[in-house]
mmJSON file of the N, C-alpha and C atoms, coordinates in Angstrom:
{"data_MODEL":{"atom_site":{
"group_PDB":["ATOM","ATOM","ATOM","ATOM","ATOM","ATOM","ATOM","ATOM","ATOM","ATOM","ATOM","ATOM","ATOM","ATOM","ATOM","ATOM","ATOM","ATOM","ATOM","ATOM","ATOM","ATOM","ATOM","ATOM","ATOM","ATOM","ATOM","ATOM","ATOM","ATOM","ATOM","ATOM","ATOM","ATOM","ATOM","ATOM","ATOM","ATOM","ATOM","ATOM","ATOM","ATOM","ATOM","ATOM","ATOM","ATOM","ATOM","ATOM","ATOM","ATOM","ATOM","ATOM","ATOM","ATOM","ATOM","ATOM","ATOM","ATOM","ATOM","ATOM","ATOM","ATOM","ATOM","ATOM","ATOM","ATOM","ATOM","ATOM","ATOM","ATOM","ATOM","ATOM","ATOM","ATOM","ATOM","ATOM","ATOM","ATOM","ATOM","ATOM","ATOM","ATOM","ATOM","ATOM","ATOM","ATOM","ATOM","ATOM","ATOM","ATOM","ATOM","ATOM","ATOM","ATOM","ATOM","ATOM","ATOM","ATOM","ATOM","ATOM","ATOM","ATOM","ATOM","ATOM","ATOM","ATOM","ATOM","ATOM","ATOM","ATOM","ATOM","ATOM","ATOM","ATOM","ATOM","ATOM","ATOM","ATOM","ATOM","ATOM","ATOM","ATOM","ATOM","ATOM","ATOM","ATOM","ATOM","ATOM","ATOM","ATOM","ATOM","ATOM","ATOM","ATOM","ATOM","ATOM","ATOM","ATOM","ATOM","ATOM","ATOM","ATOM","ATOM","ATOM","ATOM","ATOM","ATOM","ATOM","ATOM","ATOM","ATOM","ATOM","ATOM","ATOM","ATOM","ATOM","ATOM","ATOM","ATOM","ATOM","ATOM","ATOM","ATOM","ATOM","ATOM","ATOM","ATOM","ATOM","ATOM","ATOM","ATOM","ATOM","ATOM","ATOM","ATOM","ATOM","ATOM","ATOM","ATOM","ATOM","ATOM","ATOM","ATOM","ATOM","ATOM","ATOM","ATOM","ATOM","ATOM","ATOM","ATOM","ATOM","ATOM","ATOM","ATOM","ATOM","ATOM","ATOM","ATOM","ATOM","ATOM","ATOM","ATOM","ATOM","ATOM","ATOM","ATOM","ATOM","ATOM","ATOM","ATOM","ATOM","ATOM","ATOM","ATOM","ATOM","ATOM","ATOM","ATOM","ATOM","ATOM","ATOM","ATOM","ATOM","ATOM","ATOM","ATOM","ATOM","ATOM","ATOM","ATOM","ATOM","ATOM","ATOM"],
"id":[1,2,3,4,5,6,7,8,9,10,11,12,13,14,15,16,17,18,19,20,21,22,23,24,25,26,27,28,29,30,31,32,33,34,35,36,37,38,39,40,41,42,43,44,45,46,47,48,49,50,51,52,53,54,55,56,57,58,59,60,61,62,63,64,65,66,67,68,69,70,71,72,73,74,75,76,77,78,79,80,81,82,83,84,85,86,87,88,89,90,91,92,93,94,95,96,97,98,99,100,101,102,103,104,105,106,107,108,109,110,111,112,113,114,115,116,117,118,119,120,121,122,123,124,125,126,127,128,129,130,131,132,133,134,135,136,137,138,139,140,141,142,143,144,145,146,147,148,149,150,151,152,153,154,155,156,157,158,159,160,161,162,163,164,165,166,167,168,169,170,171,172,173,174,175,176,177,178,179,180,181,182,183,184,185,186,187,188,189,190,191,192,193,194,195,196,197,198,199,200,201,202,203,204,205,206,207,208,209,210,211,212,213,214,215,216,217,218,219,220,221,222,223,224,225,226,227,228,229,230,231,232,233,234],
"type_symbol":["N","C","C","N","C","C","N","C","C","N","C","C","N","C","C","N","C","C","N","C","C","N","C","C","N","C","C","N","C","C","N","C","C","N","C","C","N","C","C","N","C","C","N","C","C","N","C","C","N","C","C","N","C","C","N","C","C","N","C","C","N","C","C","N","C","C","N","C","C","N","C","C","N","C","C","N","C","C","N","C","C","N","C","C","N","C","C","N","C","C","N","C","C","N","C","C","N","C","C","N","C","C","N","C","C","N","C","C","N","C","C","N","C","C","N","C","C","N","C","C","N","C","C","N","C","C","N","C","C","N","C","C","N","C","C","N","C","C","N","C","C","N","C","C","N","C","C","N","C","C","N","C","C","N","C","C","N","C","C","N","C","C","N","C","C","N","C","C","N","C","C","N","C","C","N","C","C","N","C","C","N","C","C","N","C","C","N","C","C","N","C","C","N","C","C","N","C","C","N","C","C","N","C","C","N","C","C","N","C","C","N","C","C","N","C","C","N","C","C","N","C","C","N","C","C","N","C","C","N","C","C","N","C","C"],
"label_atom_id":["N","CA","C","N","CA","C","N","CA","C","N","CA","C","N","CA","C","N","CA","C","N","CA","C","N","CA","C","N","CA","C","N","CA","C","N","CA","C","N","CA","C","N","CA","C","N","CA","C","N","CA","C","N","CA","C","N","CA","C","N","CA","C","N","CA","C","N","CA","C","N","CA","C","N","CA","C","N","CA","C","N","CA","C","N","CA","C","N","CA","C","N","CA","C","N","CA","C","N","CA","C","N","CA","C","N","CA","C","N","CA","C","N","CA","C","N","CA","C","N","CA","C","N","CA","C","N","CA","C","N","CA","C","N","CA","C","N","CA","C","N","CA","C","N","CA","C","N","CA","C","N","CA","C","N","CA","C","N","CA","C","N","CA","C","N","CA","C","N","CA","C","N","CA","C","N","CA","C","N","CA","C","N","CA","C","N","CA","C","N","CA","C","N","CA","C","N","CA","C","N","CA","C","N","CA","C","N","CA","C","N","CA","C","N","CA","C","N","CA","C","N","CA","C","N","CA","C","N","CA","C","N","CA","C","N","CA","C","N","CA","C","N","CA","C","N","CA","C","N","CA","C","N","CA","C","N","CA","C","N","CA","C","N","CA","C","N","CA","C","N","CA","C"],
"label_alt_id":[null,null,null,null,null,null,null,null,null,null,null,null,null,null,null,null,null,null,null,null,null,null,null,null,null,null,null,null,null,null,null,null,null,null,null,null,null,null,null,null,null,null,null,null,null,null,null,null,null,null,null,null,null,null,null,null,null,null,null,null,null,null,null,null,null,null,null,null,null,null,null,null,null,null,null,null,null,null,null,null,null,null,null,null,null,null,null,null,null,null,null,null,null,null,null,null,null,null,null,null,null,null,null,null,null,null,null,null,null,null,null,null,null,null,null,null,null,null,null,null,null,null,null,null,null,null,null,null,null,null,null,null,null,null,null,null,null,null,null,null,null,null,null,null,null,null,null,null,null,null,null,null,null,null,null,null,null,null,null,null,null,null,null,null,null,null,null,null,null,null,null,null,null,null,null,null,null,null,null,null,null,null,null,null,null,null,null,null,null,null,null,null,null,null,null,null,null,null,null,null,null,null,null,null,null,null,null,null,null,null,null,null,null,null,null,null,null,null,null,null,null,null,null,null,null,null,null,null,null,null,null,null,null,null],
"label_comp_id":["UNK","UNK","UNK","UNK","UNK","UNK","UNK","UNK","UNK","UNK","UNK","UNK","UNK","UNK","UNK","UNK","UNK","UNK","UNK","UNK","UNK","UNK","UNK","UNK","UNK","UNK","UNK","UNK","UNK","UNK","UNK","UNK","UNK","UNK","UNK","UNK","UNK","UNK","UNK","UNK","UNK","UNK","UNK","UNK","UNK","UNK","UNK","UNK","UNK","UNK","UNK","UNK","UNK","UNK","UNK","UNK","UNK","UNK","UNK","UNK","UNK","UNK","UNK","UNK","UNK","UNK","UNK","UNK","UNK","UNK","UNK","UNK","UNK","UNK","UNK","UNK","UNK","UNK","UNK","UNK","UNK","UNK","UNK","UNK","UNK","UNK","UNK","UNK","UNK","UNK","UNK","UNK","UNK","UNK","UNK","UNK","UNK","UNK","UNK","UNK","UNK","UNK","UNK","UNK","UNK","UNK","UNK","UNK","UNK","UNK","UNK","UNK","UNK","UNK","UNK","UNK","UNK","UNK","UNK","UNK","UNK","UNK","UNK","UNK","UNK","UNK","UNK","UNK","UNK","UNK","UNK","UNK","UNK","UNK","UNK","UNK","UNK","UNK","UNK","UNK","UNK","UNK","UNK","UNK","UNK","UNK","UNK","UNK","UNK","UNK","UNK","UNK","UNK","UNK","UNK","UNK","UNK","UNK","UNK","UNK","UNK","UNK","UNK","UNK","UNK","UNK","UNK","UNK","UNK","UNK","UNK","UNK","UNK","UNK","UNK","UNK","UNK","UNK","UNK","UNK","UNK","UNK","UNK","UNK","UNK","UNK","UNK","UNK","UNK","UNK","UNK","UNK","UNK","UNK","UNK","UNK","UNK","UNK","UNK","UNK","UNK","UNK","UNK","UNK","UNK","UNK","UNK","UNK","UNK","UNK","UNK","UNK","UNK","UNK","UNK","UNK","UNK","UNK","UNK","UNK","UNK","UNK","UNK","UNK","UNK","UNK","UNK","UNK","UNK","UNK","UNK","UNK","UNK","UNK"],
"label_asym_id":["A","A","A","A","A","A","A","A","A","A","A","A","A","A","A","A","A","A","A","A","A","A","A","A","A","A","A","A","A","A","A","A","A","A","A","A","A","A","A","A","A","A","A","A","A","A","A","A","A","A","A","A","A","A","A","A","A","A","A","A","A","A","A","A","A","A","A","A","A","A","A","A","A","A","A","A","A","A","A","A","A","A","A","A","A","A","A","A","A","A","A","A","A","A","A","A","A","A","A","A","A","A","A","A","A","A","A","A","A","A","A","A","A","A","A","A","A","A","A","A","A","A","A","A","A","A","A","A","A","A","A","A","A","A","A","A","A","A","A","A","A","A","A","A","A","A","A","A","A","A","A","A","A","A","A","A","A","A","A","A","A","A","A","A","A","A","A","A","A","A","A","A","A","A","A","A","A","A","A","A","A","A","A","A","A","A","A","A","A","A","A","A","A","A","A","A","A","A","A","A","A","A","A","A","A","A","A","A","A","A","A","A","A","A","A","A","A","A","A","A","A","A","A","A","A","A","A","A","A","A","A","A","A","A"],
"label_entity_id":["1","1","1","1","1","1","1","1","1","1","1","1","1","1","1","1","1","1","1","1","1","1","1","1","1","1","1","1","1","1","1","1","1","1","1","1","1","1","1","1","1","1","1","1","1","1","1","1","1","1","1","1","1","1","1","1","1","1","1","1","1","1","1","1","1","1","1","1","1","1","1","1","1","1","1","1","1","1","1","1","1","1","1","1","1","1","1","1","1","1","1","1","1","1","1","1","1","1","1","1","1","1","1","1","1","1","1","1","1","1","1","1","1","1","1","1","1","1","1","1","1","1","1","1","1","1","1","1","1","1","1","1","1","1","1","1","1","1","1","1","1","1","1","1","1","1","1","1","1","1","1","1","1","1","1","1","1","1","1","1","1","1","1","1","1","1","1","1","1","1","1","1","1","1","1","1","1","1","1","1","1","1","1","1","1","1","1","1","1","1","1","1","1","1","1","1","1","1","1","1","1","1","1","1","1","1","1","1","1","1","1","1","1","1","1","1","1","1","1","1","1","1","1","1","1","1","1","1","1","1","1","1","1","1"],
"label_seq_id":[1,1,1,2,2,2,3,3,3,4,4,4,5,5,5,6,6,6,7,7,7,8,8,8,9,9,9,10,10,10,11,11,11,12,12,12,13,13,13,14,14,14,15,15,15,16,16,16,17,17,17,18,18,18,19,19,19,20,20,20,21,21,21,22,22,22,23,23,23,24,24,24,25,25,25,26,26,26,27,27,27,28,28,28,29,29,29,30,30,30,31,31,31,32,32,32,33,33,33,34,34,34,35,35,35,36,36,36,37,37,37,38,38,38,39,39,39,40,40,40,41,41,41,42,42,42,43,43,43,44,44,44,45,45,45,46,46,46,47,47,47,48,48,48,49,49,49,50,50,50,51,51,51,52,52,52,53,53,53,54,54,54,55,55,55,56,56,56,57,57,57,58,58,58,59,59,59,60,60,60,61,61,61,62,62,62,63,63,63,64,64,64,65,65,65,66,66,66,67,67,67,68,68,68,69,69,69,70,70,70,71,71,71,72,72,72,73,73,73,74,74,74,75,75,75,76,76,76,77,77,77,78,78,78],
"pdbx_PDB_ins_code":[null,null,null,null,null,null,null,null,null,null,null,null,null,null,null,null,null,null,null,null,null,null,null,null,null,null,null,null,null,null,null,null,null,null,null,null,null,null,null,null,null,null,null,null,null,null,null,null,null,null,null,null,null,null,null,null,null,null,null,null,null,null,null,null,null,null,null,null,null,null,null,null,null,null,null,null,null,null,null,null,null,null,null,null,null,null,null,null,null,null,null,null,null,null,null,null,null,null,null,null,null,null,null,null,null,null,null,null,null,null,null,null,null,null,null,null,null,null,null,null,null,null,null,null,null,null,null,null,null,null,null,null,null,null,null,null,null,null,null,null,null,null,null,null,null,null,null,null,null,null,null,null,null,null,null,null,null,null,null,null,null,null,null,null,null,null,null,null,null,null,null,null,null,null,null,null,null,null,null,null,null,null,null,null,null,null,null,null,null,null,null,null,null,null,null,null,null,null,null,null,null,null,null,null,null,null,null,null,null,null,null,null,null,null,null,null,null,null,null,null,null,null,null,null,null,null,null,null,null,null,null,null,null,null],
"Cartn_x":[27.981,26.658,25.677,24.773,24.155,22.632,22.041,21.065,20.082,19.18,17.218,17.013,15.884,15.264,14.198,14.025,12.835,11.702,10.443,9.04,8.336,6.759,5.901,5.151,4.753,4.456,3.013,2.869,1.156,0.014,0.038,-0.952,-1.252,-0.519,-0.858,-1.808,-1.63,-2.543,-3.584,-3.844,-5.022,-5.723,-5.323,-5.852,-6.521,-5.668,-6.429,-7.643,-7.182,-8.685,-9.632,-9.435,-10.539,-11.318,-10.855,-11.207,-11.586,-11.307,-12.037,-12.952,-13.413,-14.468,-15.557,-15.13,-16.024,-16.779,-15.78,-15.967,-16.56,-15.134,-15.167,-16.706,-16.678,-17.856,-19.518,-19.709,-20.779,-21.268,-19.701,-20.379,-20.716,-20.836,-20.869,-21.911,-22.755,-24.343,-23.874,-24.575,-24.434,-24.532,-24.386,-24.916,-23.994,-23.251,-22.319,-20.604,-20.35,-19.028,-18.074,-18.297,-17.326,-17.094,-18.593,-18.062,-17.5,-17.84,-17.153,-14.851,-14.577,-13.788,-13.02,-13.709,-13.499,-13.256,-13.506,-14.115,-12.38,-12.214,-10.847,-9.736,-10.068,-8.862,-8.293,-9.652,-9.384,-8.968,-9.191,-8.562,-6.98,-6.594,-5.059,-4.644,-5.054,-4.491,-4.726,-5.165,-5.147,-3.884,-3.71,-2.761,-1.591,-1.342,0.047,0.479,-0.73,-0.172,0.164,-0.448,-0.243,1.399,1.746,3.05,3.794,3.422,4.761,5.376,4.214,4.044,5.295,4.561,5.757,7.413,7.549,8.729,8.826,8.7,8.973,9.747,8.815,8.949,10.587,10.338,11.193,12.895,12.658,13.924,14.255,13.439,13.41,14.142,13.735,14.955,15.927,16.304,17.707,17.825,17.612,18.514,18.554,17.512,17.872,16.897,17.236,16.049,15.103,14.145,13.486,12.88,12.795,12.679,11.285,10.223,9.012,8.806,8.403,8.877,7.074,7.045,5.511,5.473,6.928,6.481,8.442,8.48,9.413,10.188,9.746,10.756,11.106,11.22,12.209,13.96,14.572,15.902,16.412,17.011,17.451,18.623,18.743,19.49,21.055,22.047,23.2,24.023],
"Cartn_y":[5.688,6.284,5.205,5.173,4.54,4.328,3.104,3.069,3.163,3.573,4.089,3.095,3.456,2.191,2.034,0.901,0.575,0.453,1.235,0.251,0.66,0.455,-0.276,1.122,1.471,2.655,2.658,4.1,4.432,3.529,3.962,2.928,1.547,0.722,-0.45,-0.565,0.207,0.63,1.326,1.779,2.352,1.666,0.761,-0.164,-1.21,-1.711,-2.762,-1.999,-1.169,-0.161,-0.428,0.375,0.45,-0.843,-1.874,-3.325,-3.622,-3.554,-4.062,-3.072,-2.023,-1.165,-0.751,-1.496,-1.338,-2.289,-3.648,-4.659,-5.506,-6.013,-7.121,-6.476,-5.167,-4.835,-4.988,-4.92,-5.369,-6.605,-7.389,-8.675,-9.558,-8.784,-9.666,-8.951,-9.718,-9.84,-8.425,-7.388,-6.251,-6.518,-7.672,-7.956,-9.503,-9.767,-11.179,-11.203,-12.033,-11.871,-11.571,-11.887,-11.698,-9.647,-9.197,-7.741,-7.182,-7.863,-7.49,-7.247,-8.671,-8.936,-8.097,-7.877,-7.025,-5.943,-4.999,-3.8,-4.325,-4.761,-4.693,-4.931,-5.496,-5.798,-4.057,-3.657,-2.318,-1.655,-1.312,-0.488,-0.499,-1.904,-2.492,-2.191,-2.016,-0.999,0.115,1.004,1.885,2.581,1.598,1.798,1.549,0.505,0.152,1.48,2.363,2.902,4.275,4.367,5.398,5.129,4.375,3.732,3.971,3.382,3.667,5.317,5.921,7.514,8.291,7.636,7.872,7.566,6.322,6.135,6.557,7.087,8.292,9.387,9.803,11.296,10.97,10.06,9.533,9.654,8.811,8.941,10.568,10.745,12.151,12.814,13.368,13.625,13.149,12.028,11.326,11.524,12.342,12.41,11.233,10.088,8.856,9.07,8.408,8.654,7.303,7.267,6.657,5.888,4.692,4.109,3.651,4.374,3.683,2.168,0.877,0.037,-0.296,-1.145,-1.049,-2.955,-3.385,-5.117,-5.727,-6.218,-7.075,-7.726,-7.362,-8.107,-6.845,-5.645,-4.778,-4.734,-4.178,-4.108,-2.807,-3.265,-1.79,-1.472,0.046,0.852,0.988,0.382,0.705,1.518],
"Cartn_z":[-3.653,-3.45,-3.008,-2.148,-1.338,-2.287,-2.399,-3.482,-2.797,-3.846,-2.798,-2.059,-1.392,-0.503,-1.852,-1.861,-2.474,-1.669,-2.594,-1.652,-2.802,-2.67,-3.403,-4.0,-5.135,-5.194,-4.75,-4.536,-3.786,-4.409,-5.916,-6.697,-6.339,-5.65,-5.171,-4.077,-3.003,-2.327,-2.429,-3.39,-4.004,-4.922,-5.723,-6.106,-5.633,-4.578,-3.541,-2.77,-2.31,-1.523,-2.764,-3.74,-4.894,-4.91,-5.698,-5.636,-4.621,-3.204,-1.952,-1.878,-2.014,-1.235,-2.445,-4.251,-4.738,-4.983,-5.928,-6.125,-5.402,-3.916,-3.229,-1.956,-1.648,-0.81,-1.14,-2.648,-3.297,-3.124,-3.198,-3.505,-2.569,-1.17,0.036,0.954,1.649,1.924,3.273,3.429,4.071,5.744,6.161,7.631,7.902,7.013,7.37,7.817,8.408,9.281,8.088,7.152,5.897,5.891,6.009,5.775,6.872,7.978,9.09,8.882,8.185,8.069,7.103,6.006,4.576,4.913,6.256,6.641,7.484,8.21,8.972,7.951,6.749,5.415,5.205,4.787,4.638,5.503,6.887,7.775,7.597,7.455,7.266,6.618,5.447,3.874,4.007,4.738,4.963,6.137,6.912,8.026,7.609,6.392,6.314,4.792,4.268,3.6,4.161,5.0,6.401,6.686,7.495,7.718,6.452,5.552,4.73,4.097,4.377,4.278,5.121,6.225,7.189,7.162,6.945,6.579,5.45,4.425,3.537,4.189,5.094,5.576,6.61,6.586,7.696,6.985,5.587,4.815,4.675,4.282,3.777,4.778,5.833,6.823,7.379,6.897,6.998,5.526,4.56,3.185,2.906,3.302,2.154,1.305,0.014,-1.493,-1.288,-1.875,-2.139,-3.762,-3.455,-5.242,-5.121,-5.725,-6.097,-7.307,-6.91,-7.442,-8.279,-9.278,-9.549,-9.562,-9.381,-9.392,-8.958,-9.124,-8.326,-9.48,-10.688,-11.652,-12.401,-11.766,-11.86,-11.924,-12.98,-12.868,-11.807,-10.773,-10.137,-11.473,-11.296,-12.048,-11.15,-11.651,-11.547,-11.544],
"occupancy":[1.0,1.0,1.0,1.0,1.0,1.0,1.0,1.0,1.0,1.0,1.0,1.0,1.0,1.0,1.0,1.0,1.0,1.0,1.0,1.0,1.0,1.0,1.0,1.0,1.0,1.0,1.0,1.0,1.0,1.0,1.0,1.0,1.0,1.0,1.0,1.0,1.0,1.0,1.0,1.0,1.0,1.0,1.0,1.0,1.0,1.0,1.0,1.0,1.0,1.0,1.0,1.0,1.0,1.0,1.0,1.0,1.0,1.0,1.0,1.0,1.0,1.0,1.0,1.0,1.0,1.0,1.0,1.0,1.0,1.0,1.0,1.0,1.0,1.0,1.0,1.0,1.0,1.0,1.0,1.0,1.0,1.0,1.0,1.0,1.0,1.0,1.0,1.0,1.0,1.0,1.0,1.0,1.0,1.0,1.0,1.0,1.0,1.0,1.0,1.0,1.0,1.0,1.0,1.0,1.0,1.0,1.0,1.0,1.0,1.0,1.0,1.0,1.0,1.0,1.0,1.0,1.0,1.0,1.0,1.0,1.0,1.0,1.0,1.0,1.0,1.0,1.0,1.0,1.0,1.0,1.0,1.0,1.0,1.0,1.0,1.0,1.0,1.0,1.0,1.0,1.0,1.0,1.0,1.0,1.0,1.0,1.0,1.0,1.0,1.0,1.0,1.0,1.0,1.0,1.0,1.0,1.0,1.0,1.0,1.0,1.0,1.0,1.0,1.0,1.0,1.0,1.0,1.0,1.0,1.0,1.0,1.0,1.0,1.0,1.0,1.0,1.0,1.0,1.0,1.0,1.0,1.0,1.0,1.0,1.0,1.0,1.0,1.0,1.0,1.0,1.0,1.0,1.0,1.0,1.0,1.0,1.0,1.0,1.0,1.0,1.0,1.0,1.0,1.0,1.0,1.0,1.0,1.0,1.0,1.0,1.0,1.0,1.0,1.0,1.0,1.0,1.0,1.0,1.0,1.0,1.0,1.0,1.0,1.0,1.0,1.0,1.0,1.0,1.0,1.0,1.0,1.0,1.0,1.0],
"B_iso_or_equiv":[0.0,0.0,0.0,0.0,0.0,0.0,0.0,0.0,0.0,0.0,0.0,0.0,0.0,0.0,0.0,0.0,0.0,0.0,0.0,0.0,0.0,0.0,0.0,0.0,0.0,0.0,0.0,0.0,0.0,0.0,0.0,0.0,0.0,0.0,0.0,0.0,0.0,0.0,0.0,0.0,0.0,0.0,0.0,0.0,0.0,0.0,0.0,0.0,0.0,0.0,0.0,0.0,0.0,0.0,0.0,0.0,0.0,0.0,0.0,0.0,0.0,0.0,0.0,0.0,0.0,0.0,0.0,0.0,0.0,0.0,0.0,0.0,0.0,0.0,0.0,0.0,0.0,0.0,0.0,0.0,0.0,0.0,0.0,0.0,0.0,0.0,0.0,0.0,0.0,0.0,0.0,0.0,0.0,0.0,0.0,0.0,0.0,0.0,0.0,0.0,0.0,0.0,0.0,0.0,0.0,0.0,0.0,0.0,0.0,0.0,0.0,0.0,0.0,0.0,0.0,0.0,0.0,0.0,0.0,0.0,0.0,0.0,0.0,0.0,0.0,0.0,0.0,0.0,0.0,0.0,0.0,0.0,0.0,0.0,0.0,0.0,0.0,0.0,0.0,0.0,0.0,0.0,0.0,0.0,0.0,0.0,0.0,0.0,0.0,0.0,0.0,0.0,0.0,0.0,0.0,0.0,0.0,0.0,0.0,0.0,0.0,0.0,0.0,0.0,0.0,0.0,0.0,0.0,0.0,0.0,0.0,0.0,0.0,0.0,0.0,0.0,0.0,0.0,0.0,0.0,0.0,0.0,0.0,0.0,0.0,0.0,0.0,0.0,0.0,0.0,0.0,0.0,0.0,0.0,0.0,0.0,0.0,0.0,0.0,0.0,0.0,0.0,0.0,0.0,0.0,0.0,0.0,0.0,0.0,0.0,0.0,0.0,0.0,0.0,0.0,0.0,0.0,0.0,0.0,0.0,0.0,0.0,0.0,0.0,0.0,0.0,0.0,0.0,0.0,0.0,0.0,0.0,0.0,0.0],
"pdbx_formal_charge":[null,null,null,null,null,null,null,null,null,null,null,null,null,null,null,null,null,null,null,null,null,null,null,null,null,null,null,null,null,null,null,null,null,null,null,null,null,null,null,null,null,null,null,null,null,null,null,null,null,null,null,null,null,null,null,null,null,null,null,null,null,null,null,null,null,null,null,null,null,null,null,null,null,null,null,null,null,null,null,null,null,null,null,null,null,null,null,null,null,null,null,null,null,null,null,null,null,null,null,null,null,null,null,null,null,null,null,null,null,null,null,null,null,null,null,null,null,null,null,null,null,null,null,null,null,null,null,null,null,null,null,null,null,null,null,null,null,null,null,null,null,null,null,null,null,null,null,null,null,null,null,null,null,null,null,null,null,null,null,null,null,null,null,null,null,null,null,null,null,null,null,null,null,null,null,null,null,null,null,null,null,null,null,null,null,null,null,null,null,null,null,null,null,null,null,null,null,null,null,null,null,null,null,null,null,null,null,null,null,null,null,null,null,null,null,null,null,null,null,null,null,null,null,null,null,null,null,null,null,null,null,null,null,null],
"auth_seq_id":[1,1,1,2,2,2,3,3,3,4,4,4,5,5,5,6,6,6,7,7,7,8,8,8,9,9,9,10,10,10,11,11,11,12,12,12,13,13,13,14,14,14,15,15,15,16,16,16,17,17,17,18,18,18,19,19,19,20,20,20,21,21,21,22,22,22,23,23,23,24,24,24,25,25,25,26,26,26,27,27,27,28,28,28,29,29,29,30,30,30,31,31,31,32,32,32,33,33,33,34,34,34,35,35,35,36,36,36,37,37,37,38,38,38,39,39,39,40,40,40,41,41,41,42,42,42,43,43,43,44,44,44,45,45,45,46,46,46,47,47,47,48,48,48,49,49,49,50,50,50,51,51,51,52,52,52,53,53,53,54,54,54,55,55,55,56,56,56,57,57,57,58,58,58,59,59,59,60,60,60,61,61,61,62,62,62,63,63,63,64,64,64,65,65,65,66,66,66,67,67,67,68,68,68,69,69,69,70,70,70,71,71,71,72,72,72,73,73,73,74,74,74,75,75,75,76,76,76,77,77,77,78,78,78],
"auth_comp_id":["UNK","UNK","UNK","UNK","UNK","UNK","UNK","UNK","UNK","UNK","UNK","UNK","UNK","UNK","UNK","UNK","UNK","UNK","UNK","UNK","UNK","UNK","UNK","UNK","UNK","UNK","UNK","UNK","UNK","UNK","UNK","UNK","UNK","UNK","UNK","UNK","UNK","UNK","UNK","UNK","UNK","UNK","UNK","UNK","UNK","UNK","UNK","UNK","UNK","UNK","UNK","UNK","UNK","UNK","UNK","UNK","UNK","UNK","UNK","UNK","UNK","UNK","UNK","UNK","UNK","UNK","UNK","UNK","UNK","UNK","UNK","UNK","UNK","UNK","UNK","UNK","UNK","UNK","UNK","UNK","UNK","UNK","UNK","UNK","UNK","UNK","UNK","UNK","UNK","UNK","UNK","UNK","UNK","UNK","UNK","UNK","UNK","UNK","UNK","UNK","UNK","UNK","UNK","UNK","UNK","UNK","UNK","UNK","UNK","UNK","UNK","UNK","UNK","UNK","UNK","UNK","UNK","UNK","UNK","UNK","UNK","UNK","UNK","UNK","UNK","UNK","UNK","UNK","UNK","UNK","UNK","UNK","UNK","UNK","UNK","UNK","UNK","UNK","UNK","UNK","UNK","UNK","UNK","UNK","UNK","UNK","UNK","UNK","UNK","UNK","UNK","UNK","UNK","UNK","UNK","UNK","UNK","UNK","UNK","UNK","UNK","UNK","UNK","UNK","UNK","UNK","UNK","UNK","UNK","UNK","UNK","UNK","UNK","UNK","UNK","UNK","UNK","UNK","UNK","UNK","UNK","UNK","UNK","UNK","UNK","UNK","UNK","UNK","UNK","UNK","UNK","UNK","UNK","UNK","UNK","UNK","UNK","UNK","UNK","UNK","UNK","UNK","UNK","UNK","UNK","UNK","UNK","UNK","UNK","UNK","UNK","UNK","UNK","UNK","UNK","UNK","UNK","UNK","UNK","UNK","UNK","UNK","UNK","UNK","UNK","UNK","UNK","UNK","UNK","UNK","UNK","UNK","UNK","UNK"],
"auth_asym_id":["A","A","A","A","A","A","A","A","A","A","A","A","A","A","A","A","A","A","A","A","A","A","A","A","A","A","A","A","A","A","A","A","A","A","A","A","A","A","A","A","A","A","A","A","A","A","A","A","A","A","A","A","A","A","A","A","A","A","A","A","A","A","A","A","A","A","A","A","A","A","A","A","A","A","A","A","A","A","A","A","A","A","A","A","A","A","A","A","A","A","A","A","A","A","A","A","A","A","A","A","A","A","A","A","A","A","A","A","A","A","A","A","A","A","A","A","A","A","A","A","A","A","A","A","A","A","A","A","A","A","A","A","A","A","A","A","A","A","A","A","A","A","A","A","A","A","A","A","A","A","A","A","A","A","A","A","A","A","A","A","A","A","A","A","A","A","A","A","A","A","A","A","A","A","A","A","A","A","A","A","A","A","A","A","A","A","A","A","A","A","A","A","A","A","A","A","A","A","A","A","A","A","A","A","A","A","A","A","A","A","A","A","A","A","A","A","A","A","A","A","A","A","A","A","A","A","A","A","A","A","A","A","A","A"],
"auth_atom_id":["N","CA","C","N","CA","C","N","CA","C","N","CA","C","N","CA","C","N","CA","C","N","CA","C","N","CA","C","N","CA","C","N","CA","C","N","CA","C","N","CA","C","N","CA","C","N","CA","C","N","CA","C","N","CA","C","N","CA","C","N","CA","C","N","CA","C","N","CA","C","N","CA","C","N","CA","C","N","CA","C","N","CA","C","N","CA","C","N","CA","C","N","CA","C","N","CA","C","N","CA","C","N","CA","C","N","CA","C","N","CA","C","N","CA","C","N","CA","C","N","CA","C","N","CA","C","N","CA","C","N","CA","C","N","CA","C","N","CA","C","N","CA","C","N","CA","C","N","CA","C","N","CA","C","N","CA","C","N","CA","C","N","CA","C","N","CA","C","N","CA","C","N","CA","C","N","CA","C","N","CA","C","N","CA","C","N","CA","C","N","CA","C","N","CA","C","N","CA","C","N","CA","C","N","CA","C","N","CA","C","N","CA","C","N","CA","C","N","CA","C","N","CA","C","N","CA","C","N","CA","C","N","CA","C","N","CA","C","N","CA","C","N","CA","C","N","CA","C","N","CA","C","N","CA","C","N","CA","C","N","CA","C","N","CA","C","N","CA","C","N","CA","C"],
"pdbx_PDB_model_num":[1,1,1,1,1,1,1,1,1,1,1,1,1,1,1,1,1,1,1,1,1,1,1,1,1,1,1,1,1,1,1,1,1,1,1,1,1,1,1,1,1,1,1,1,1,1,1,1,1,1,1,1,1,1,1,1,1,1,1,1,1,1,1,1,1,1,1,1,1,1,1,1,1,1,1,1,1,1,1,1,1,1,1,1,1,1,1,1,1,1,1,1,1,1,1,1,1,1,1,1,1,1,1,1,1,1,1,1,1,1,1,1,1,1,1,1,1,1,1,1,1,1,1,1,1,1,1,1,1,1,1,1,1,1,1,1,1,1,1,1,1,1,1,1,1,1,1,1,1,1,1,1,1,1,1,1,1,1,1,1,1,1,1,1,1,1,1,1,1,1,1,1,1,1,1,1,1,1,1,1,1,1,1,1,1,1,1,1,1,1,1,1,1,1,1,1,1,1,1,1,1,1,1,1,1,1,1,1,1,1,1,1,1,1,1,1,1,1,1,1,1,1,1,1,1,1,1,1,1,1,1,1,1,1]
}}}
């Protein structure tokens, strides 16, 4: 039997959005190259969780499963 793909569960990406668009957007002056920059961080987390959506959908019709992982010092299941 062929084991999941692993990837990163949604919450990671939602977390980082959160923290960048509540936290890290506060704390930086409303008119400086930094928010400019902060503002393209986010588009990127937004696009790559877009993307991975997809390749979801993607397994999904090739019948492969998928393993939501929450950190990397995970035991895969045997």
């Amino acid at each position: 039997m062929d084991r999941p793909i692993p990837l990163p569960s949604h919450i990671h990406y939602e977390l980082l959005l959160q923290l960048l668009e509540r936290e890290t957007a506060a704390a930086i002056y409303q008119h400086s190259p930094q928010k400019e920059q902060l503002h393209e961080l986010i588009i990127t987390l937004r696009k790559a969780m877009s993307q991975q959506k997809q390749l979801e959908a993607s397994c999904r019709v090739s019948n492969l499963s998928v393993e939501y992982h929450w950190s990397l010092n995970e035991k895969p299941s045997v």
